[in-house]
C-alpha positions in Angstrom: 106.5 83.9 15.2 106.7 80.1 15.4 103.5 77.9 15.7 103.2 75.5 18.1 101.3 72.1 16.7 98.7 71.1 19.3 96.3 67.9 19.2 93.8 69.2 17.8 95.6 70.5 15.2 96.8 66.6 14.4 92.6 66.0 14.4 92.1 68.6 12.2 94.8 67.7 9.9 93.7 63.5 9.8 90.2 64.6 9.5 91.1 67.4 6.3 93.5 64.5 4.8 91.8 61.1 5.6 88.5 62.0 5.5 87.5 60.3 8.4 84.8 62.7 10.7 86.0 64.5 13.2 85.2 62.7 16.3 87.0 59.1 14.8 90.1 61.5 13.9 90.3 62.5 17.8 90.4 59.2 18.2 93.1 57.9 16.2 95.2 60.6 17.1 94.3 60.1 21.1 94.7 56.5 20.2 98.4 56.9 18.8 99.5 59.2 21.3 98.5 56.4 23.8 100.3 54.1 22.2 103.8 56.3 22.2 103.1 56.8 25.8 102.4 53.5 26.8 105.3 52.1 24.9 107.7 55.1 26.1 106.6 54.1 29.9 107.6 50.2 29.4 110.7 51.6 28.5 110.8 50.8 24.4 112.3 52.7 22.0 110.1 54.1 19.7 111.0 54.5 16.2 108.7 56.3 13.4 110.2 56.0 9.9 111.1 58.7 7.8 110.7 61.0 11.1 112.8 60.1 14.1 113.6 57.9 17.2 112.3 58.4 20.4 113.8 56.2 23.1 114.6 56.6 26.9 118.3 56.9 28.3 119.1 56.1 32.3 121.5 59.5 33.4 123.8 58.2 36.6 124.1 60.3 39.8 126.3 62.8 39.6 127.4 66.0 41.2 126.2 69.3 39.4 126.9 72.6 40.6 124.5 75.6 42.0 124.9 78.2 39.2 124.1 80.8 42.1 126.4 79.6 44.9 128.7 77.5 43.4 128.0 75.0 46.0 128.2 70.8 44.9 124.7 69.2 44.9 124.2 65.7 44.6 122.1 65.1 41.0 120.1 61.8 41.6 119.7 59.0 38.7 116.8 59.0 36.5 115.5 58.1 33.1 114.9 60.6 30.1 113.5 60.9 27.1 115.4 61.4 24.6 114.9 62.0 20.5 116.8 61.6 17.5 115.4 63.0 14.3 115.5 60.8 11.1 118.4 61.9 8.3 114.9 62.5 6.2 114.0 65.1 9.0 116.5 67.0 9.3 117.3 67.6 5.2 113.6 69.0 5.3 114.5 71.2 8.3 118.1 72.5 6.7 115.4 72.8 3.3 112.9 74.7 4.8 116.0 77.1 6.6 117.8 77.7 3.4 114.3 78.8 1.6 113.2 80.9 4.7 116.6 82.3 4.8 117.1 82.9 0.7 119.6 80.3 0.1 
């Protein structure tokens, strides 16, 4: 039942809302997601008003447990990506539940 959005959704959407022709909205769009990436990569948090933070965390080793065996296995450090939603976000998304759900 849910929808995934894919790029060229985004493309469609710029090029129905902007009015700019198809090909240049693939563009912007490739060109924004390049810039999240690139930024995300050097490490920066990326904040986008009104919709939510994404920034990258460093996790420490640690010892985590086979849920099959039980046995200890080391975990090893490593960086994440990690997002926050905006307050703005999520009062759409409680919004949007309470209409879907009649409330």
């Amino acid at each position: 039942m849910s929808k995934t959005l894919t790029r060229a959704d985004l493309c469609e959407a710029v090029y129905q809302k902007v009015g700019l022709s198809r090909s240049e909205s693939a563009q912007l769009v490739e060109s924004v997601i390049e810039e999240v990436c690139q930024a995300a990569v050097r490490g920066e948090t990326i904040k986008l008003s009104s919709f939510g933070t994404f920034s990258i965390r460093s996790k420490n080793e640690r010892i985590g447990r086979n849920p099959k065996t039980g046995e200890e296995v080391p975990i090893t450090p490593r960086r994440v990506m990690v997002f926050k939603p905006s307050n703005i976000l999520k009062g759409k998304v409680i919004e949007n539940n309470r209409k879907r759900n009649g409330g």
